[in-house]
C-alpha positions as CSV (number, residue, x, y, z in Angstrom):
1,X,216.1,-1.3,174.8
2,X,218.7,-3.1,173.0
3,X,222.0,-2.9,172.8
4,X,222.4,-1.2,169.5
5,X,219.9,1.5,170.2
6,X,221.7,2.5,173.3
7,X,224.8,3.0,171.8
8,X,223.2,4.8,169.0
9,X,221.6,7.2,171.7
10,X,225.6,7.3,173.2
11,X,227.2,8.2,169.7
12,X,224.5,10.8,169.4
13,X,224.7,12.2,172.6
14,X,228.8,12.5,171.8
15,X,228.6,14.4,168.6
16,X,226.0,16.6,169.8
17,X,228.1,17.6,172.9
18,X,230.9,18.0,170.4
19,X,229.5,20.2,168.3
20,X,228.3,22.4,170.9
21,X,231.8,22.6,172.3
22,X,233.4,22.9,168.9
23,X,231.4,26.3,167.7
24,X,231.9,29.5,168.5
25,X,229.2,31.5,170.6
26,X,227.5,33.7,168.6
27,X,228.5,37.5,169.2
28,X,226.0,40.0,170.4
29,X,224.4,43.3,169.2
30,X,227.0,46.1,168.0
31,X,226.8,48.3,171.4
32,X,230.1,50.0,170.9
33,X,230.6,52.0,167.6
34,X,234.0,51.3,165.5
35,X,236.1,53.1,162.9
36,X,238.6,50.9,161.2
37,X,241.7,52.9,160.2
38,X,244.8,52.1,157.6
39,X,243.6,49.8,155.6
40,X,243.4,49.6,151.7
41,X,239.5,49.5,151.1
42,X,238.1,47.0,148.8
43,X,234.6,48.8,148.1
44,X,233.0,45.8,146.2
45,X,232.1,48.1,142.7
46,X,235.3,48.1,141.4
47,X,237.0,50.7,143.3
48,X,239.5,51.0,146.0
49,X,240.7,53.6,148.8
50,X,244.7,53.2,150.0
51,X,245.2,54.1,153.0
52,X,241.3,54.2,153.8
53,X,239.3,54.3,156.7
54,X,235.3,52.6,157.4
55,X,233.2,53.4,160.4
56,X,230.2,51.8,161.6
57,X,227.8,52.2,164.6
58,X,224.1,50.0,165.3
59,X,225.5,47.5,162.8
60,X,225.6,50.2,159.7
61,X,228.2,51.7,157.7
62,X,228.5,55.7,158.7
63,X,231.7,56.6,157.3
64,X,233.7,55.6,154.6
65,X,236.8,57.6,153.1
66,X,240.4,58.5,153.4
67,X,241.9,57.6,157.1
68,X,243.2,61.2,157.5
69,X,239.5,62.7,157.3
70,X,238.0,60.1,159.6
71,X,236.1,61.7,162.2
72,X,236.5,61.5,165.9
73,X,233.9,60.2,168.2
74,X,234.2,56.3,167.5
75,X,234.5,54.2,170.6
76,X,236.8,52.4,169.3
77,X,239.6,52.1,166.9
78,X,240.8,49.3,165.1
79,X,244.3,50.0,163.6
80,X,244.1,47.8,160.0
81,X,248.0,47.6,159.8
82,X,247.9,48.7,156.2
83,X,245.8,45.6,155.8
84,X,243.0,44.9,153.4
85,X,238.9,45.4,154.1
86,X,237.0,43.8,152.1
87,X,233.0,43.5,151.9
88,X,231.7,40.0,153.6
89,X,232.3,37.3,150.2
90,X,228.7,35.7,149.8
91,X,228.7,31.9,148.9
92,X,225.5,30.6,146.6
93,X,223.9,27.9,146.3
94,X,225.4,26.0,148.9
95,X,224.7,23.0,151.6
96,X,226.2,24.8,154.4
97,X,224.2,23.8,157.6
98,X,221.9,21.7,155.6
99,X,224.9,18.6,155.4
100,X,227.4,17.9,157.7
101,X,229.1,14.9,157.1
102,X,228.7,13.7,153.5
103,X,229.2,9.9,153.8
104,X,226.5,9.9,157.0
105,X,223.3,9.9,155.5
106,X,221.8,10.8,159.0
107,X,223.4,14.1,158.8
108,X,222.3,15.6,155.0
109,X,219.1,17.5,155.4
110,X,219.5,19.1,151.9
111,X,216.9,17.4,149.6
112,X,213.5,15.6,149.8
113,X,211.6,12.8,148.4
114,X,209.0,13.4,145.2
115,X,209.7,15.4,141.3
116,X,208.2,18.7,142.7
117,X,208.6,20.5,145.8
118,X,208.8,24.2,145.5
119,X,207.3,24.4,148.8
120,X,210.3,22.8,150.8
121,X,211.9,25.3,152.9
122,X,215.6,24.8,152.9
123,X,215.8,27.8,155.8
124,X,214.1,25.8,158.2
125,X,216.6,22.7,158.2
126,X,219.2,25.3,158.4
127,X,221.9,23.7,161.3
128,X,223.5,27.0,162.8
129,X,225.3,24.7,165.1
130,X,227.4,23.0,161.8
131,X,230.9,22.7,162.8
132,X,231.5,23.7,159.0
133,X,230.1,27.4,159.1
134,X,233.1,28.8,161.5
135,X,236.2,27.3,158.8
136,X,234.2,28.8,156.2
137,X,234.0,32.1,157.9
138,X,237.9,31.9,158.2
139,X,238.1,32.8,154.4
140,X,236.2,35.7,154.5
141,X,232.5,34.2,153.5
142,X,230.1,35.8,155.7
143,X,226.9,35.0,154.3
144,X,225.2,32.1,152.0
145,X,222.4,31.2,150.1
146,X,221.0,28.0,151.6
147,X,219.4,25.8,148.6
148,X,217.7,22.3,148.4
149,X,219.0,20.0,146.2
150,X,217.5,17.4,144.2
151,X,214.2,16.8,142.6
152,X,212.9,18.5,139.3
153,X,211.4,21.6,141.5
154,X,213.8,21.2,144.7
155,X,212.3,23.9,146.8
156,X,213.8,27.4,148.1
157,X,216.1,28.9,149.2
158,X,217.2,31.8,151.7
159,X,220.2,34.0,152.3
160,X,221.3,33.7,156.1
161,X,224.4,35.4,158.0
162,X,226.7,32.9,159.1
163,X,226.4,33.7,162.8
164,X,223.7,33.2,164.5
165,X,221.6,31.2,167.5
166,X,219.0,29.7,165.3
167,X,217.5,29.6,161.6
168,X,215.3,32.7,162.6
169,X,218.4,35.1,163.7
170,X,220.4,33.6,160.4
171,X,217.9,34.6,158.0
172,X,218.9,37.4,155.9
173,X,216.1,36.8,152.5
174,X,213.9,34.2,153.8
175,X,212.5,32.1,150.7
176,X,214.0,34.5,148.1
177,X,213.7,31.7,144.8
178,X,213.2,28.7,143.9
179,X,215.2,25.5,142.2
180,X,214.4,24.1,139.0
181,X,217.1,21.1,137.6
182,X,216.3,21.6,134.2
183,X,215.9,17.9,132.3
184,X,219.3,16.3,131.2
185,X,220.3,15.9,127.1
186,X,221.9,12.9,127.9
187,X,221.6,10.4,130.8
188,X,224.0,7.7,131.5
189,X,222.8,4.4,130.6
190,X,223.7,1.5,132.9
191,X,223.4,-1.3,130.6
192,X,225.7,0.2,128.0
193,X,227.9,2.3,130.3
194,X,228.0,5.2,128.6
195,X,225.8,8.5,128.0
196,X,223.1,8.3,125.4
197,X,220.8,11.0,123.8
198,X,217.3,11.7,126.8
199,X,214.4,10.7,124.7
200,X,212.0,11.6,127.4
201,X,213.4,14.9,127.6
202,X,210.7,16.9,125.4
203,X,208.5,15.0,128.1
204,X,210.3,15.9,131.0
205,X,210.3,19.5,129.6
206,X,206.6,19.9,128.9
207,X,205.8,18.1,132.3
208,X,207.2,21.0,134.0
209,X,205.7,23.6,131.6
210,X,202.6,22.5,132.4
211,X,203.1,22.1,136.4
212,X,204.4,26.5,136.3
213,X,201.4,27.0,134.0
214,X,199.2,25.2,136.7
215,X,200.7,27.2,139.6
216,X,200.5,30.4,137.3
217,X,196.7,29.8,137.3
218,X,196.2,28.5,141.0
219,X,198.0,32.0,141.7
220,X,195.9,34.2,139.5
221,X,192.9,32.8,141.0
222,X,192.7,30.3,143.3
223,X,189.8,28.2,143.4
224,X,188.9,28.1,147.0
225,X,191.7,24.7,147.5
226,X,194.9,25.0,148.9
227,X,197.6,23.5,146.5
228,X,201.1,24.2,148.8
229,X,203.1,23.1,146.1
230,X,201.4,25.8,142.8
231,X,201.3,28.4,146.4
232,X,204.9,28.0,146.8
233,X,205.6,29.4,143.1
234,X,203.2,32.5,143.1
235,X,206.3,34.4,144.2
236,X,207.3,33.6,140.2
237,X,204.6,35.6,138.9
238,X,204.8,38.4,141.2
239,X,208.3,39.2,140.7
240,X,208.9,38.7,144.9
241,X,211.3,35.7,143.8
242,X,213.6,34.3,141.3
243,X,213.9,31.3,139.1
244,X,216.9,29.8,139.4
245,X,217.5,27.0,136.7
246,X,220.4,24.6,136.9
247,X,221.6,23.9,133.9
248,X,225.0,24.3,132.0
249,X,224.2,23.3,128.0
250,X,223.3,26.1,125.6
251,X,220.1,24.4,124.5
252,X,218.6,23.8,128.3
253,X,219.5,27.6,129.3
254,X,217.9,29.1,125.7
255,X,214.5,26.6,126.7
256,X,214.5,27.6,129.8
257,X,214.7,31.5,129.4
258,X,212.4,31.4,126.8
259,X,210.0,29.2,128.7
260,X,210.3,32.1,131.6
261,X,209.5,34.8,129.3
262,X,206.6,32.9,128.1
263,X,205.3,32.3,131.7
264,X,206.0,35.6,132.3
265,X,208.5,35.3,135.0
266,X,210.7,38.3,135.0
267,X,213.4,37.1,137.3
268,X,215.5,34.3,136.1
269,X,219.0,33.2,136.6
270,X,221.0,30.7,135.6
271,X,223.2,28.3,138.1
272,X,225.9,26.2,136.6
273,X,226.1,27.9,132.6
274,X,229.1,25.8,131.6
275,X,228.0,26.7,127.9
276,X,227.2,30.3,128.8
277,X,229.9,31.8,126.8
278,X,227.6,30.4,123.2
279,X,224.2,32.6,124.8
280,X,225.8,35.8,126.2
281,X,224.2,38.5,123.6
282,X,220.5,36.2,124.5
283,X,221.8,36.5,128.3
284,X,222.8,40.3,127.9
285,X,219.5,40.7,126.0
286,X,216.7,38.9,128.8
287,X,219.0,40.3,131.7
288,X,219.0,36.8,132.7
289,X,222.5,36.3,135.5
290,X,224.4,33.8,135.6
291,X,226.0,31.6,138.9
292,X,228.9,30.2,137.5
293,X,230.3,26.8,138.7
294,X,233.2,24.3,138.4
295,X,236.2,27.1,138.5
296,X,238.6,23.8,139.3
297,X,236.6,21.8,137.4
298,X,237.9,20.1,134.4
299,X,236.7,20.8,130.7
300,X,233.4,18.5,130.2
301,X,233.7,18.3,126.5
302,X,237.1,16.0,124.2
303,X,237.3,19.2,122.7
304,X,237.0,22.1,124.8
305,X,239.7,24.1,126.0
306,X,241.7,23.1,129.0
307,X,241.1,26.5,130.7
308,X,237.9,26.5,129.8
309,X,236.4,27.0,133.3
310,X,238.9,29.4,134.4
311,X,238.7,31.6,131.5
312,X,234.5,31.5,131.2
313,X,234.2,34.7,134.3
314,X,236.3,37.0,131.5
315,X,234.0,36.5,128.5
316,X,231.0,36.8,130.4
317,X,232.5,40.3,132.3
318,X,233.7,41.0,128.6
319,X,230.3,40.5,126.8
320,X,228.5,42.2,129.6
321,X,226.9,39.4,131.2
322,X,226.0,39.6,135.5
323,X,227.8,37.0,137.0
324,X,228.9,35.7,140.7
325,X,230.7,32.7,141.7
326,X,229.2,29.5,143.2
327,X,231.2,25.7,143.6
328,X,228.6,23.6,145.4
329,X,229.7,21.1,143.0
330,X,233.0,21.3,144.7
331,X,233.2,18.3,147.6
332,X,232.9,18.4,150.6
333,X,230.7,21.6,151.4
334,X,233.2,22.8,153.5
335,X,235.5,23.6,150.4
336,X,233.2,27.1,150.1
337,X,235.5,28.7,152.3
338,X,237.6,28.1,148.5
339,X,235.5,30.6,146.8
340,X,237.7,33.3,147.3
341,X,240.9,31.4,145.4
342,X,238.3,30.1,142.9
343,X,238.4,33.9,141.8
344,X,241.9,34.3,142.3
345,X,242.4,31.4,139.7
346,X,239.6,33.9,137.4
347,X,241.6,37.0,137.8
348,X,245.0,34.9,136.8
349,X,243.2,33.9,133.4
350,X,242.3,37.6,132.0
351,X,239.5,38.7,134.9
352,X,240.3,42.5,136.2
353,X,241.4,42.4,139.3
354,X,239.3,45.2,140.8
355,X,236.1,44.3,138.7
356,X,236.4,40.8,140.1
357,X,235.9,41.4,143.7
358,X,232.1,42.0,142.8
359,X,231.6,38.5,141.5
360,X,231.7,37.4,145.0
361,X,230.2,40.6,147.1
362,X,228.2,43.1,145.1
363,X,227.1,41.5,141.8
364,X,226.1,38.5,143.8
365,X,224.1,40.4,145.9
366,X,222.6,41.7,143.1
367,X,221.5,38.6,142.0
368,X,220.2,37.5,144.8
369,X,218.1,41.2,145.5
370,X,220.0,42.3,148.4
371,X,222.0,44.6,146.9
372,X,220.2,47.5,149.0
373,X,221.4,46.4,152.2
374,X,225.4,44.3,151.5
375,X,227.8,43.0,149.4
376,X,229.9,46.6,149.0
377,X,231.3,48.8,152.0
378,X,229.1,52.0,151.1
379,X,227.3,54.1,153.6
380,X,224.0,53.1,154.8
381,X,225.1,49.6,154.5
382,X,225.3,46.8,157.1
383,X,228.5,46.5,158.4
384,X,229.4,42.9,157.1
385,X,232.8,43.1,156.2
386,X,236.8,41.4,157.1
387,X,240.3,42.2,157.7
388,X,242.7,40.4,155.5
389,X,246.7,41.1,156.1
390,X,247.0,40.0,153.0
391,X,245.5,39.2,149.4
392,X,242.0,37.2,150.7
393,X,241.8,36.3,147.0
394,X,245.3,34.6,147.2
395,X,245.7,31.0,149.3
396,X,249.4,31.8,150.1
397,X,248.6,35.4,151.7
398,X,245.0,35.1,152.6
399,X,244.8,35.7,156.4
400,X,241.6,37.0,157.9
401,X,241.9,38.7,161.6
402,X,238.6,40.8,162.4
403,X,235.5,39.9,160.7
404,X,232.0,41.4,161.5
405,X,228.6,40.8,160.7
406,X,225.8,43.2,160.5
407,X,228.5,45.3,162.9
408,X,228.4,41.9,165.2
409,X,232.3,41.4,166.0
410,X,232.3,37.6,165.4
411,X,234.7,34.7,166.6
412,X,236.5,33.3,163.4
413,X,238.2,30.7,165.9
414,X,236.8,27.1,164.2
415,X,237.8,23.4,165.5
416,X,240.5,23.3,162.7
417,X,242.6,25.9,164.1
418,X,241.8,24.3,167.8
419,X,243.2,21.1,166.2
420,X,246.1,22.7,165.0
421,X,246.9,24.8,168.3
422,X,246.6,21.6,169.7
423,X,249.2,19.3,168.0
424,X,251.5,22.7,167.7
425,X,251.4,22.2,171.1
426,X,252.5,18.3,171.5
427,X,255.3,18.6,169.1
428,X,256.0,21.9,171.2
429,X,256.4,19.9,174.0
């Protein structure tokens, strides 16, 4: 064996044992039942309870309501401190646990070779040992859509709980759509340096009308062959999973929706929608959602407003249009535990405050078809919710104490507070 293979066996060997040591053991199985008392209750819909109390037993939401009718019986009681509860914030179309370190290429799992894939699984490469996943968890996010990036068809993705042993415990909605990058206007040309009109895009377009019309057919009635890739789509045609199209200029989004209605695919959301604000009465109209992106982002056009980004979650609450948050275009990966102050920053440019705790908890679980189960604190619910003593949408107040999933009190320590604990502790000394 040479020498360079040993000590790439060594550095492995390293990080592994790091990471094992670095992230926090999963929590068990809710045994004991809890009430939460004196806390100001952040439902997810749009209303809120002062001085409001949530219990929860088997990992379910049983009581929700005022803290001086809280019932008795709980085994224990967790005394808020006129704190704030908030549903578990749900992060979208993320890398989380798919890429650890972005300038290692051994550690990015999150896209695959080829133009079409919809049969790539971005659930199974799911890492529930990333070092990542606990800092995000600090903010409040408790739960992610995993997707695959890359490709024309990039595969699909699955909601997990951000606690977990494996990829089988994690997953929440195994599989629940699949990621289309609709074909760019303009591409950047490397001989000029600059970005010119895509004159293979009407190509590019109907080479991917045709490959959904294929699968449409292979689905209706397979011929005996097994096609994974037109298998992998069927879910588009049975309404079992949604279409989620990347793309952010008016023209791509109106083709593409219009494509979806013609394929018949009844489930179709958009991710990115920079131009969204030019479509919302087609939007409102084809109940087509929107995962908006690039809240710090700058303006992408000469002439655009400056606040463009910031002010794009208020026209499309204004005109009507579903929305949630996403910035997987924000880097590194780990900056999702940022979601939260992205909507801070919408609120501050003409979002309602109370309305806009949805576009990271209940209107993205509506999105993503989970709504039954999460993303507001309503009985019959799971119990996936925090403790903030302050403003969780506000950097300078956010502080998150007690989190649990699915009733599952869970460890928010992460190797950046051990870091900090530690060098506290030399210049202590």
């Amino acid at each position: 064996m040479s020498i360079r293979s040993v000590i790439a066996i060594l550095l492995l060997l390293y990080f592994g044992l790091d990471v094992h040591a670095q992230v926090p053991v999963p929590a068990p199985e809710q045994e004991r039942s809890v009430l939460i008392k004196d806390v100001t209750i952040h439902i997810g819909n749009g209303r809120e309870i002062q001085d409001g109390a949530v219990g929860f037993r088997d990992g379910k939401i049983d009581f929700v309501g005022s803290s001086a009718l809280a019932p008795d019986g709980y085994d224990e009681e967790v005394d808020g401190e006129d704190g704030h509860l908030y549903p578990g914030f749900i992060a979208v179309n993320t890398s989380l646990g798919l890429k650890e370190i972005d300038r290692v290429r051994a550690t990015r799992d999150e896209r695959e070779t080829g133009a079409y894939n919809p049969h790539v699984r971005a659930l199974i490469a799911y890492n529930t040992d990333s070092r990542v996943t606990p800092t995000v968890r600090s903010n409040g996010v408790l739960m992610a859509q995993i997707s695959p990036k890359g490709s024309r068809i990039s595969g699909s993705s699955s909601v997990v709980v951000l606690d977990a042993w494996n990829w089988e415990d994690a997953a929440y909605a195994a599989d629940e759509g699949i990621h289309v990058r609709w074909p760019a206007l303009r591409k950047w040309n490397q001989k000029t340096r600059k970005r010119e009109a895509n004159k293979e895009y009407p190509k590019e377009v109907a080479d991917l009308r045709s490959f959904l019309e294929r699968a449409k057919a292979y689905c209706r009635k397979p011929d005996g062959s097994v096609d994974l890739r037109e298998a992998a789509c069927c879910g588009l045609f049975d309404d079992s999973q949604t279409l989620y199209v990347h793309a952010d200029k008016a023209n791509q989004m109106i083709t593409a929706i219009n494509m979806a209605q013609d394929l018949g695919i009844d489930r179709t959301v958009i991710v990115g929608g920079y131009e969204s604000h030019l479509i919302t009465d087609l939007l409102k109209e084809r109940k087509v959602a929107v995962m908006l992106s690039s809240v710090h982002g700058l303006p992408e056009n000469p002439d655009d407003d400056i606040h463009h980004n910031f002010k794009l979650a208020s026209i499309l609450s204004e005109a009507g249009v579903l929305f949630c948050l996403e910035n997987a275009d924000q880097m590194p990966d780990m900056n999702v535990r940022n979601l939260p102050f992205q909507l801070g920053t919408c609120i501050a440019y003409g979002l309602d405050k109370r309305e806009a705790i949805s576009a990271i908890t209940l209107n993205t679980a509506r999105i993503l078809g989970i709504d039954d189960r999460c993303g507001s604190i309503e009985v019959g619910k799971d119990a996936t919710l925090f403790i903030s003593q302050g403003d969780a949408l506000d950097i300078r107040s956010n502080a998150v104490t007690r989190a649990f999933i699915q009733g599952r009190d869970i460890d928010l320590d992460d190797h950046q507070k051990k870091l900090y604990r530690k060098y506290q502790e030399k210049y202590d000394q």
